[in-house]
Wavefront OBJ file of the C-alpha trace (Angstrom):
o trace
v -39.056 37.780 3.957
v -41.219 38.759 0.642
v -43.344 35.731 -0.488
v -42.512 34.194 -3.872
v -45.995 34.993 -5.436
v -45.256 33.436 -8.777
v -45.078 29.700 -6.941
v -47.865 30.081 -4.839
v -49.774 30.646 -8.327
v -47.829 28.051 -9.955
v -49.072 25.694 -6.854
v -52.457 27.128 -7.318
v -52.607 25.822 -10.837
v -51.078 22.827 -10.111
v -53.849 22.234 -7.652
v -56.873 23.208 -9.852
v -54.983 20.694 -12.510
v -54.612 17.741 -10.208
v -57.849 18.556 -7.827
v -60.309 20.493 -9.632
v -60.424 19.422 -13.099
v -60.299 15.830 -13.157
v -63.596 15.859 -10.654
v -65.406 19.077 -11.580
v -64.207 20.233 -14.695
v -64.014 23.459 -14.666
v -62.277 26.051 -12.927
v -60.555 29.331 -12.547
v -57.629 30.681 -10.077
v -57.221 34.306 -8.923
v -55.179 36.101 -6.440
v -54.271 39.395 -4.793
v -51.062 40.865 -3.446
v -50.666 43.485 -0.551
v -47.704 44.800 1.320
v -47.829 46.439 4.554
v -44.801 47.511 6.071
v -42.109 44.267 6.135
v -45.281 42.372 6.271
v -46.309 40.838 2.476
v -49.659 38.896 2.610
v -50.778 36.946 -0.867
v -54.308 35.127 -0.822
v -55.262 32.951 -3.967
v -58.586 31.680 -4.560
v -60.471 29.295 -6.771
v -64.247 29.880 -8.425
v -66.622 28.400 -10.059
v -67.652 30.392 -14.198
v -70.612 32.649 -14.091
v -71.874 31.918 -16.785
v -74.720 28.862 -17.251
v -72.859 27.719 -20.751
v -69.706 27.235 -19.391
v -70.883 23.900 -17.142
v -72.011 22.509 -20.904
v -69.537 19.270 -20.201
v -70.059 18.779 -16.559
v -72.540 16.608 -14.617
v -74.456 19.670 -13.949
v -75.947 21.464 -17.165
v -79.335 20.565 -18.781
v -79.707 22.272 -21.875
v -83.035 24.755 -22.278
v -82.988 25.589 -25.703
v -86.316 24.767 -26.793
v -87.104 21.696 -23.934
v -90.283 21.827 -21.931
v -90.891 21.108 -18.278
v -93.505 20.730 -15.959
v -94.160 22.428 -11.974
v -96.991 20.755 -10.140
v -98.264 22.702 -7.538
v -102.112 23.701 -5.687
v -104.693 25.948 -7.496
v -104.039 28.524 -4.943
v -100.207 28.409 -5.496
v -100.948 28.960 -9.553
v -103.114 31.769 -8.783
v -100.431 33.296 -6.484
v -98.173 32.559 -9.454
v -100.346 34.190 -12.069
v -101.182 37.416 -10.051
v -97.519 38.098 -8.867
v -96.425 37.271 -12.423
v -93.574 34.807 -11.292
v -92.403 31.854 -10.004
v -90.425 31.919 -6.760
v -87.405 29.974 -5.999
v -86.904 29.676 -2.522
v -84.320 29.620 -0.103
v -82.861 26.056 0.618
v -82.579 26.775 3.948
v -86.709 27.136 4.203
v -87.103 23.851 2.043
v -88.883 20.913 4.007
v -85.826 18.308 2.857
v -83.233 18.811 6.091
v -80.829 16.948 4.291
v -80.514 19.569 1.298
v -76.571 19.888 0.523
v -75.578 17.842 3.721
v -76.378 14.535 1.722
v -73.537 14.446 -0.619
v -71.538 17.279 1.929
v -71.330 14.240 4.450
v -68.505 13.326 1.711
v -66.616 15.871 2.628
v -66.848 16.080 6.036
v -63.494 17.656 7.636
v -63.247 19.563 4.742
v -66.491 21.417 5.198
v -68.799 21.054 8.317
v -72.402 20.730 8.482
v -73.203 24.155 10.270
v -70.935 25.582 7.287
v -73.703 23.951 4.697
v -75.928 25.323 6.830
v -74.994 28.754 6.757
v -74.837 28.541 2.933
v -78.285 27.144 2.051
v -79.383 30.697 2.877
v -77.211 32.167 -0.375
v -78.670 29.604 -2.840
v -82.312 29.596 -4.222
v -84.005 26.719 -5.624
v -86.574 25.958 -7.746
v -88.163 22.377 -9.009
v -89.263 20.782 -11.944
v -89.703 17.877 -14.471
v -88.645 17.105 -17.584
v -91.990 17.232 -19.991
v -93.045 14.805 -22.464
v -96.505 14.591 -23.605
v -97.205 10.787 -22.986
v -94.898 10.580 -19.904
v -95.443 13.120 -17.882
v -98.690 12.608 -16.379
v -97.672 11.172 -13.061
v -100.202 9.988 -10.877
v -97.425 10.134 -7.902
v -96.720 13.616 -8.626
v -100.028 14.403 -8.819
v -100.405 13.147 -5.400
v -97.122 14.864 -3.767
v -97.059 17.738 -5.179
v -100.167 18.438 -7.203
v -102.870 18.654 -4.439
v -103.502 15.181 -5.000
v -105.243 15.883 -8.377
v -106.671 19.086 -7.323
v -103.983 21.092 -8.365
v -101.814 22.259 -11.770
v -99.753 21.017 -14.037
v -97.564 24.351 -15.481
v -95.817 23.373 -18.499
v -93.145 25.825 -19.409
v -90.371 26.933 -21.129
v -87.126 29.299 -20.543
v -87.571 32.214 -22.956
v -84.293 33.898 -23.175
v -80.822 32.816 -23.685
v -79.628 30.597 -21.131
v -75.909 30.852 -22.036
v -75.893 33.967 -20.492
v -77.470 33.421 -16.953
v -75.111 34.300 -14.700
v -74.500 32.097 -11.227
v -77.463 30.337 -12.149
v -77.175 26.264 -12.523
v -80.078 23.747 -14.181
v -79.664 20.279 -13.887
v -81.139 16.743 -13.286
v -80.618 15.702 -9.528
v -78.737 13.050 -9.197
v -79.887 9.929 -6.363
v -77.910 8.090 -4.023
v -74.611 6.808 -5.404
v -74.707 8.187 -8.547
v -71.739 10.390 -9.387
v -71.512 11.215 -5.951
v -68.039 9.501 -5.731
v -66.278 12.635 -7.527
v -66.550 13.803 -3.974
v -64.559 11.277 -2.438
v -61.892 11.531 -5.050
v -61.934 14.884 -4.695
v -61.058 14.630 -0.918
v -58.456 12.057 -0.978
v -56.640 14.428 -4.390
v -57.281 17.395 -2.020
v -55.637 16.025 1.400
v -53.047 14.711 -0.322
v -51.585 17.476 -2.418
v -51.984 19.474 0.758
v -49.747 16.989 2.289
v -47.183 17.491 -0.622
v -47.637 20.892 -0.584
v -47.720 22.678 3.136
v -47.991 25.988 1.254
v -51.161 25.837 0.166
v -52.638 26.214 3.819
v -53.688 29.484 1.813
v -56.909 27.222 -0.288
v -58.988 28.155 3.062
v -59.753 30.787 0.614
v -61.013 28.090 -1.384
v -62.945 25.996 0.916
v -63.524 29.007 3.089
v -62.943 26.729 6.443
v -61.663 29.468 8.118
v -63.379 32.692 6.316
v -66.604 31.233 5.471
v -68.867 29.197 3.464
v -67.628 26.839 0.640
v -68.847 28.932 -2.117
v -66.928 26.735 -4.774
v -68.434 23.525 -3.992
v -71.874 24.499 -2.761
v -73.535 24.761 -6.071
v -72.892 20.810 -7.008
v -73.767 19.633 -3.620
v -77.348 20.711 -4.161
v -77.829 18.844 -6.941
v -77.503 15.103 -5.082
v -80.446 13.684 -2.952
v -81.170 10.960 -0.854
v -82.547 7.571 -2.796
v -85.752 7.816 -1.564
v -86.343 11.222 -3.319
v -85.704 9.061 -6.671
v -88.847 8.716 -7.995
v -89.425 12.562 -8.202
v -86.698 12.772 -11.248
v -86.180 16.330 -10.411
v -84.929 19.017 -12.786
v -83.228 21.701 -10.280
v -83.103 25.049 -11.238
v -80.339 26.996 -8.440
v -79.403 30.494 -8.445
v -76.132 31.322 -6.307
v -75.541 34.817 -4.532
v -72.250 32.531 -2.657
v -69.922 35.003 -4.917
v -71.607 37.923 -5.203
v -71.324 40.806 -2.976
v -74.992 40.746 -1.487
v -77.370 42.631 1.067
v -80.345 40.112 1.571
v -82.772 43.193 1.643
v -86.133 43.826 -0.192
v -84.606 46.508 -2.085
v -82.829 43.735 -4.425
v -85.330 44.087 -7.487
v -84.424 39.844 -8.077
v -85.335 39.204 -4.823
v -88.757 38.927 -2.618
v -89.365 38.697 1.166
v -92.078 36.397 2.860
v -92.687 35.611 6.471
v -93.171 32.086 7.642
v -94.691 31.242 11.415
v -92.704 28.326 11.884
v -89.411 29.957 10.181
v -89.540 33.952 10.004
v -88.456 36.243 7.165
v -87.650 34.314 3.730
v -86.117 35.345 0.908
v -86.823 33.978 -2.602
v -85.492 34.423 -5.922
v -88.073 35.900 -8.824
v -88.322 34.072 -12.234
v -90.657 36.402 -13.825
v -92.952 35.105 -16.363
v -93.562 36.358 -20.183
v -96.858 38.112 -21.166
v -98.061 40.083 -23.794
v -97.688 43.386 -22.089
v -94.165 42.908 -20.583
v -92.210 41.079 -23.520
v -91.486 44.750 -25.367
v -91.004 46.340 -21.907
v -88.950 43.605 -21.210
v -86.995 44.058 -24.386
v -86.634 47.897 -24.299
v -85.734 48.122 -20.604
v -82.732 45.658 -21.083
v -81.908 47.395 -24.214
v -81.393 50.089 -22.761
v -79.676 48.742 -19.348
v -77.272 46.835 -21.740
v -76.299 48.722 -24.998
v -73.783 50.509 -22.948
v -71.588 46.802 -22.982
v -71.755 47.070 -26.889
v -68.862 49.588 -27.392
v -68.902 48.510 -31.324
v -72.898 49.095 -31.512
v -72.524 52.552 -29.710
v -69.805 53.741 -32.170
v -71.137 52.351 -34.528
v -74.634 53.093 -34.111
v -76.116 49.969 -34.908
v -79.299 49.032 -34.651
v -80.405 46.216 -32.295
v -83.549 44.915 -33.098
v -86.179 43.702 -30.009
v -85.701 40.104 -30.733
v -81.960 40.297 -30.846
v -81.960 41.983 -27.373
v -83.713 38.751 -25.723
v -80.846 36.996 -26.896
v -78.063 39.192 -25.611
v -76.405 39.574 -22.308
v -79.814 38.126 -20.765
v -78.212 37.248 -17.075
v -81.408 36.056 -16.050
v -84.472 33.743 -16.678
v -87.573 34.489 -17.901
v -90.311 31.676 -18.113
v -92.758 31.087 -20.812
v -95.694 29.111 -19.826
v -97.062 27.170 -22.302
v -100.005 25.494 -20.927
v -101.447 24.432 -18.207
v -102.608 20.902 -16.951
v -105.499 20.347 -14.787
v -105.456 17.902 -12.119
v -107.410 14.395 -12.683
v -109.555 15.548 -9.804
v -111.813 18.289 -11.992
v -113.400 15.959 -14.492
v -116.321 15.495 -12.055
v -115.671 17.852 -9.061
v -118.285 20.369 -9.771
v -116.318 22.837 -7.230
v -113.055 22.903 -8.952
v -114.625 22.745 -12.473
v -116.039 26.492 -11.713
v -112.732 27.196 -11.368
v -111.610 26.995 -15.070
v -113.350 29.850 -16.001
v -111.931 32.041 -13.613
v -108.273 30.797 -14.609
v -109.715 31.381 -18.466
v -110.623 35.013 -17.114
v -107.771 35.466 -15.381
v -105.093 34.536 -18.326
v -107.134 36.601 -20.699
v -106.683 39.497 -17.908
v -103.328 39.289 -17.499
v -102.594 38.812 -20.887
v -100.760 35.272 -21.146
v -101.401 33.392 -24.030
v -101.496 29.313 -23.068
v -103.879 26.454 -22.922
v -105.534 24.594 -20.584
v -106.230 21.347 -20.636
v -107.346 18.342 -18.219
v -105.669 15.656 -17.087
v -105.175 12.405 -19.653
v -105.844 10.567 -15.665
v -108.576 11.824 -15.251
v -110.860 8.981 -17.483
v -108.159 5.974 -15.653
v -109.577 7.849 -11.806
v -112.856 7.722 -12.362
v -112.940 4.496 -14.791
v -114.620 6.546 -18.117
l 1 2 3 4 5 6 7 8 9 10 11 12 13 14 15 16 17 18 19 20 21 22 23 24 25 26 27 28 29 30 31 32 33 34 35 36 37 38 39 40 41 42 43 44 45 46 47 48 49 50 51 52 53 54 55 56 57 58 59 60 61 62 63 64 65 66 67 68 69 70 71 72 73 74 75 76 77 78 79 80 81 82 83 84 85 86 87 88 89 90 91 92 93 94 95 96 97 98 99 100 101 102 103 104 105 106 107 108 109 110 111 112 113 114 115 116 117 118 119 120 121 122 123 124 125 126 127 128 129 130 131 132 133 134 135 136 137 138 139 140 141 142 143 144 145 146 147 148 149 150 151 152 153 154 155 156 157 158 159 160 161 162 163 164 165 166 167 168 169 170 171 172 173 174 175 176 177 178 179 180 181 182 183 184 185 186 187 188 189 190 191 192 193 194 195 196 197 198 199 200 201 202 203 204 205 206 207 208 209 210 211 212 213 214 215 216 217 218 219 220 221 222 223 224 225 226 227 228 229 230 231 232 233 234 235 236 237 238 239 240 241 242 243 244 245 246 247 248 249 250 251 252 253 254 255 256 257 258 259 260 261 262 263 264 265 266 267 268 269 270 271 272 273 274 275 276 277 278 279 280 281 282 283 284 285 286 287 288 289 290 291 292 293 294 295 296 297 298 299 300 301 302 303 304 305 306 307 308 309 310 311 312 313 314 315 316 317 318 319 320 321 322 323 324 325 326 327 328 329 330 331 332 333 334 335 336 337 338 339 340 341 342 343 344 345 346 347 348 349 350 351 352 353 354 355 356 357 358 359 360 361 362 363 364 365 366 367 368 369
């Protein structure tokens, strides 16, 4: 007997309505339809947008625009930075926190099982930062954890393009311990019992992939909850998702670069690429060109679109302007790492960035000036 495909959509709705929505916000149903033989199979599915603007009202979108932030890392890490000419987000699953998406997963345990959030920290790439305010942003703690204990960098920065248009890419503040983590549990209880009232929707495994795979749909808001005792950090996350995409982890994906750890083998990361001199109009041009094809009226109409327009078009991925750099409160008097300014000074002038460098405000409170 033929399956009514209309109600299972109807039910699908219904679900995203009652389920989804109330919890998450956002999101969008799909479905397919085959026939083989007597045999009729329909599979419906629910996703996330792909596309950074439209998670504007949910607990997980921090607007760019014009908003600074700051990455503190070791002198060798900037150089590494400066001489690849980005910055790499790396795979969760290589990140030193073991409880990365299992934390606020642990919510929905039965639903999805650890090894599944396992499997999946592999398919998202993260990347971490502060907000950046000039008088409040010198932290002597995150000098000390992640700044080489005052011996490293400050980079202040800024997302260049238009972040609207990022595609499966998420930025948000991470949220600690309790704090909207509950959506979770309301989500689970809404979930188990519509299933209950509805034994036709055995089909949202192709939602929570418990039988086909990892929980693509959920995966990208469990990253952004931590344990309380990461609190103090107040980290920005940036995450980019390849969950959805159709995706060979091999070198040959331009977006993507391959290291090899002792401890934990091949790793993948995800390239932001920064802005220079000599790339912004190569930048420009070469997405011009990759993306005028999508502007059927520009084509026929042969418009013009200017270089600055294109960095605000279609841009499906970041590109990071740094705007200075901070020097750890260890160089005021550390005759070794002083010499170093002069080679970053020498090295920004060679490979043409344009951004500041200055020292610590910490610095005079460390050594009592």
């Amino acid at each position: 007997m033929g399956i009514d495909k209309n109600k299972y959509l109807d039910i699908l709705n219904e679900y995203v309505r009652v389920c989804i929505k109330p919890y998450f916000g956002i999101a969008s149903t799909g479905s397919s339809y085959s026939t083989h033989g007597d045999c009729s199979k329909f599979s419906g599915s629910i996703t996330l947008p792909t596309y950074f603007s439209d998670y504007k009202e949910t607990d997980y979108h921090v607007e760019g625009g014009n908003k600074k932030f700051i990455h503190f890392t070791s002198l060798d890490n900037f150089f590494h930075i400066i001489n690849n000419g980005y910055f790499k987000a790396a795979s969760m699953s290589s990140l030193d926190d073991p409880g990365e998406l299992i934390y606020a997963g642990k919510e929905l345990s039965g639903l999805i099982e650890r090894e599944q959030l396992e499997l999946i920290k592999e398919y998202l790439f993260s990347f971490s930062m502060c907000h950046f305010e000039e008088e409040k942003s010198d932290s002597f703690a995150m000098w000390n954890a992640y700044g080489d204990k005052g011996r490293g960098v400050g980079v202040v920065f800024s997302f260049y393009n238009n972040l609207s248009r990022w595609r499966n890419i998420l930025l948000s503040n991470v949220h600690y311990e309790n704090e909207k983590i509950e959506k979770f549990r309301f989500f689970r209880s809404a979930h188990e019992n519509f299933i209950q009232n509805n034994p036709e929707m055995m089909m949202m495994r192709d939602f929570l992939h418990t039988e086909s795979g990892p929980p693509d749909s959920l995966s990208h808001f469990l990253a952004f909850h931590k344990s309380r005792i990461f609190k103090d950090e107040t980290e920005v996350r940036f995450l980019k998702s390849y969950v959805n995409e159709y995706w060979s982890r091999t070198p040959e994906n331009n977006d993507l670069g391959i290291k090899f750890d002792a401890k934990k083998g091949i790793q993948y990361f995800f390239k932001i690429p920064l802005l220079n001199k000599s790339n912004i109009c190569k930048d420009s041009n070469k997405r011009l060109t990759e993306e005028i094809s999508d502007f059927k009226e520009a084509v026929e109409n042969k418009k013009v679109i200017t270089l600055e327009q294109s960095q605000h078009i279609l841009h499906d991925s970041p590109i990071v302007k740094i705007e200075k750099v901070i020097l750890g409160y260890r160089f005021k008097e550390d005759n070794k790492l002083s010499k170093n300014v002069n080679e970053i000074a020498r090295k920004i002038d060679a490979e043409n960035f344009q951004f500041e460098i200055e020292l610590s405000k910490l610095a005079s409170d460390f050594y009592c000036n």
